[in-house]
VEXMILO-27141 format. One record per residue (C-alpha): x, y, z. Coordinates in pm, whole numbers, plus 50000, padded with zeros to 5 digits. Layout:
BEGIN
       X       Y       Z
       X       Y       Z
...
***
This chain:
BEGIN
       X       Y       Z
   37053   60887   15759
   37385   61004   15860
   37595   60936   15542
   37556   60993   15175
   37831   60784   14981
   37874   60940   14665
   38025   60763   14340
   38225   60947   14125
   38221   60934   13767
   37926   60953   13627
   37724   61124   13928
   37989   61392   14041
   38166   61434   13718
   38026   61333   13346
   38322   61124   13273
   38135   60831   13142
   38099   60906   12759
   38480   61008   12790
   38621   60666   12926
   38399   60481   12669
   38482   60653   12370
   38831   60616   12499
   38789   60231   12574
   38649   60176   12211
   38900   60387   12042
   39190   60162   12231
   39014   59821   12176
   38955   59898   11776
   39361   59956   11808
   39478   59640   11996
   39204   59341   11793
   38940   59357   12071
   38622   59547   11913
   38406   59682   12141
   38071   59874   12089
   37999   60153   12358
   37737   59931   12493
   37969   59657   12535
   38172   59868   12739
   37925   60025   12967
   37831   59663   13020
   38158   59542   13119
   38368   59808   13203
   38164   60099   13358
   38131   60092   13739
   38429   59853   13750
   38781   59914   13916
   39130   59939   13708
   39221   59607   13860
   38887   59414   13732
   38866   59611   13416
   39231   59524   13298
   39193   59161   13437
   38928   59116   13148
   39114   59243   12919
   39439   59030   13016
   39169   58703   12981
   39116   58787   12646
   39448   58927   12474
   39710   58918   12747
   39866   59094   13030
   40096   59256   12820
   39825   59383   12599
   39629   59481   12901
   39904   59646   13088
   39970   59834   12726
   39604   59923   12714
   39611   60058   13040
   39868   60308   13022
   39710   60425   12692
   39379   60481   12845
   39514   60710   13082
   39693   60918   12886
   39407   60965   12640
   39135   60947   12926
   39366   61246   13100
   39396   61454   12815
   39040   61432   12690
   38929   61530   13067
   39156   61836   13038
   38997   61935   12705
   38633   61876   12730
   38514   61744   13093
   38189   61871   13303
   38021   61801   13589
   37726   61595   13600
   37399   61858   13493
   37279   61931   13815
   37519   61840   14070
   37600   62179   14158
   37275   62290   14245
   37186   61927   14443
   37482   61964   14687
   37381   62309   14769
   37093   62204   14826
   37160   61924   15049
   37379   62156   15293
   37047   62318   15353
   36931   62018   15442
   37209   61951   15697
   37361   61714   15480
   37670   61896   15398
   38060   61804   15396
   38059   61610   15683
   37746   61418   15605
   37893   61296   15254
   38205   61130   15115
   38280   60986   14794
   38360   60621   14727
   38442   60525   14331
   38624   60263   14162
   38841   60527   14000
   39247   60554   14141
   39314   60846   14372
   39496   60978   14152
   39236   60986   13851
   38967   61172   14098
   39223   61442   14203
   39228   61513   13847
   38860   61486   13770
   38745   61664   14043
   38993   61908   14031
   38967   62021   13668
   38571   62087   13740
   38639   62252   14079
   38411   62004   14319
   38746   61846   14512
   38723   62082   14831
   38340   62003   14838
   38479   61646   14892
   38841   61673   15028
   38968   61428   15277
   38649   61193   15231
   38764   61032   14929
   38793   60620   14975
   38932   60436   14645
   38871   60103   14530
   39207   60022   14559
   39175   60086   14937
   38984   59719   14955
   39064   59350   14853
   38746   59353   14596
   38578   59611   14399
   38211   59678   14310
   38009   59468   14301
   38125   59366   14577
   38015   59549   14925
   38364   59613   15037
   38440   59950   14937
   38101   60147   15085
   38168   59937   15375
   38538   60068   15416
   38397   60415   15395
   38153   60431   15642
   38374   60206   15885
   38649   60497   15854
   38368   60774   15899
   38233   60563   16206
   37881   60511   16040
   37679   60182   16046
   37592   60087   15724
   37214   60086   15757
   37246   60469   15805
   37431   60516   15461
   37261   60612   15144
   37477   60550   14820
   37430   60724   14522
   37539   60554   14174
   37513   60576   13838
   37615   60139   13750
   37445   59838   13792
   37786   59704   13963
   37785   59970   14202
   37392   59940   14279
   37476   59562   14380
   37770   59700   14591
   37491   59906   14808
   37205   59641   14822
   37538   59407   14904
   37648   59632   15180
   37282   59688   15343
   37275   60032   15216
   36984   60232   15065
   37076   60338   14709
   36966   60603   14471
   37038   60516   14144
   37127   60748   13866
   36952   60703   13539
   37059   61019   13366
   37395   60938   13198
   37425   60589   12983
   37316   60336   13248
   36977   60229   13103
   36737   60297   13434
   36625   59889   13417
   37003   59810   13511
   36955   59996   13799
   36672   59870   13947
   36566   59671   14214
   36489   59601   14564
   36634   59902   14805
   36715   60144   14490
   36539   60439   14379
   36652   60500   14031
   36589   60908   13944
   36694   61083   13629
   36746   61464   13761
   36983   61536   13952
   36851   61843   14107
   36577   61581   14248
   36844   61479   14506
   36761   61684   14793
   36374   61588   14750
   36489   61225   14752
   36695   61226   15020
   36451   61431   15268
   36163   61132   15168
   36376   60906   15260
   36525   61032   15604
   36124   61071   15656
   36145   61406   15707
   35944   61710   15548
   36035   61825   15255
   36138   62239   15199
   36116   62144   14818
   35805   62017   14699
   35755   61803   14384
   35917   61896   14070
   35696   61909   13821
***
């Protein structure tokens, strides 16, 4: 294991409940009603591109274009105002450098702009932990679920895909990993029910602090850590 590919939102920061409140709020607005369900089946784990191409199918590209722009001024300002990072995060990625699975043994790789994880990151202080290993959706041709993206980043970090392990929080981006040939841990403790996540080549955990553990089974090695009770 030489590589953990990180997503973003949802396993770095909790931005999740933000974006779909957001997305419902704008939908109600513009005649498409969406539950938050509907939206963390559609939207979440998705890139800007595929998320406003479904919205374009069913109201327009002018609507969707419209709708974008207001998501990201509400989904900006309600980051500056209330956003966290995932419960547990901190304490897993201090852990892992123990491990020797620090800076350069990690990168992120999320369907979110550049811009948008600068911002997120930023505002809950874990962008150095991550700086300069940051790969973008918009980087590739196709977005999660499609393999291209986890591909792109361990091609750029010289790292064959068997010895990446992704960790994700969507069912979109779990198919991205099994697509790629990449182990996956999948995140189960933020609004992706845990049955989305599974299947062959995932390990779906709801703890973050269970990282470290996790990863050590899987590289087959010892583990400092012990079970959690």
């Amino acid at each position: 294991m030489d590589l953990l590919i990180f997503d973003c939102d949802g396993v770095l920061v909790d931005s999740e409940p933000i974006a779909v409140r957001t997305h419902v709020a704008i939908g109600a607005e513009m005649g498409w009603p969406l539950t938050a369900d509907e939206v963390v089946r559609r939207f979440i784990g998705r890139s800007t591109t595929s998320i406003n191409a479904q919205i374009a199918e069913r109201l327009g590209e002018a609507v969707a274009l419209d709708w974008n722009e207001r998501f990201r001024v509400g989904h900006a300002a309600s980051v500056d105002a209330e956003l966290s990072v995932v419960d547990g995060i901190d304490e897993a990625l201090d852990a892992l450098e123990a491990i020797g699975m620090g800076a350069d043994r990690r990168c992120i790789a999320s369907s979110g702009t550049h811009e948008k994880m600068r911002h997120t990151l930023g505002r809950t202080g874990l962008y150095p932990r991550f700086q300069g290993r940051i790969f973008s959706a918009h980087e590739v041709q196709h977005g999660k679920p499609a393999p291209d993206l986890f591909l792109h980043a361990a091609r750029s970090l010289g790292v064959e895909p068997r010895r990446c392990v992704v960790i994700e929080d969507s069912r979109y981006g779990v198919q991205a990993a099994a697509a790629a040939g990449m182990r996956c841990f999948g995140y189960a403790g933020g609004l992706t029910p845990a049955d989305w996540l599974a299947q062959p080549g995932t390990t779906v955990f709801t703890d973050m602090r269970d990282l470290p553990r996790l990863v050590t089974a899987a590289a087959g090695r010892e583990s400092v850590y012990g079970s959690r009770d």
